[in-house]
N, C-alpha and C positions, 0 to 999 in steps of 0.2 A: 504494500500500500504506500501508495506516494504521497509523501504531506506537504502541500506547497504554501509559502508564506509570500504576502506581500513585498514589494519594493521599500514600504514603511516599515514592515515589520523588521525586515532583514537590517533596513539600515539603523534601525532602534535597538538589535541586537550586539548590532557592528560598535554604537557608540560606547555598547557597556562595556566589550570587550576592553576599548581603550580606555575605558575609564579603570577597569580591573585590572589592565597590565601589568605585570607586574610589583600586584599585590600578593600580600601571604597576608591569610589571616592562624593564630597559632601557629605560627611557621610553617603555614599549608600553603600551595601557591596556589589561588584562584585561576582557575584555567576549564568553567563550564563553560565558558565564553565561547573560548577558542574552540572546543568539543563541537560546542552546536553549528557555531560558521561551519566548522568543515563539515559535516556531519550535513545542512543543508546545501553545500557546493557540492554534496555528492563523492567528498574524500572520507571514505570509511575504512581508516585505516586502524582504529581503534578494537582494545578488546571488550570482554563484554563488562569486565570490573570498569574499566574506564567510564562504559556509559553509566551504570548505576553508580558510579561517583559521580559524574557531570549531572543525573538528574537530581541526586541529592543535595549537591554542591547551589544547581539554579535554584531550587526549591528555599534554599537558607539565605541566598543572594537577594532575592526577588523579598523574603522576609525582612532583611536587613534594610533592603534602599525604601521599605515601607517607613520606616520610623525617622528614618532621613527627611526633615521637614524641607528643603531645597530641593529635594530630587522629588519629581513627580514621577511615580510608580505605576500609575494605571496602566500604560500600556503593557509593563511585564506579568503586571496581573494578569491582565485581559491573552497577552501569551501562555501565560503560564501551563493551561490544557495542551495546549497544540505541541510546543516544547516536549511536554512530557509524552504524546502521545508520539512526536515524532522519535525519540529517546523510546519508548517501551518498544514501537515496531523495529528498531535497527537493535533491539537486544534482543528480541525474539525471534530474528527472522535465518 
């Protein structure tokens, strides 16, 4: 199953990327970012722990830029399904 996202979406994903680059949080390095770009450009190079660390990782990400009063979050809300659904079929397939 093919999950296709917006020109908006993509590029509201692309901004968090940069905005997460090289972060760490707990000396973890923030990289669901990067998982999902490549992951919607069709490079699936990943294994399957990978993904269910990147949909855990967006999942605490998307909770975190909530409480961030400057960052408006809806749109990753509003991704937040499709994300995860594109992430459950590239681990299950």
């Amino acid at each position: 199953m093919e999950i296709l996202f917006s020109t908006d979406e993509i590029q509201e994903l692309k901004d968090c990327k940069e905005l997460f680059e090289d972060m760490k949080v707990d000396d973890i390095e923030v990289i669901c970012f990067e998982i999902i770009d490549d992951l919607i450009h069709g490079n699936d190079i990943y294994q399957r722990e990978d993904i269910v660390y990147a949909s855990e990782q967006f999942e605490l990400a998307v909770e975190l830029l909530k409480d961030i009063e400057w960052f408006d979050s809806s749109k990753l809300e509003i991704l937040l399904p499709k994300v995860k659904q594109l992430l459950i079929a590239i681990h299950f397939d």
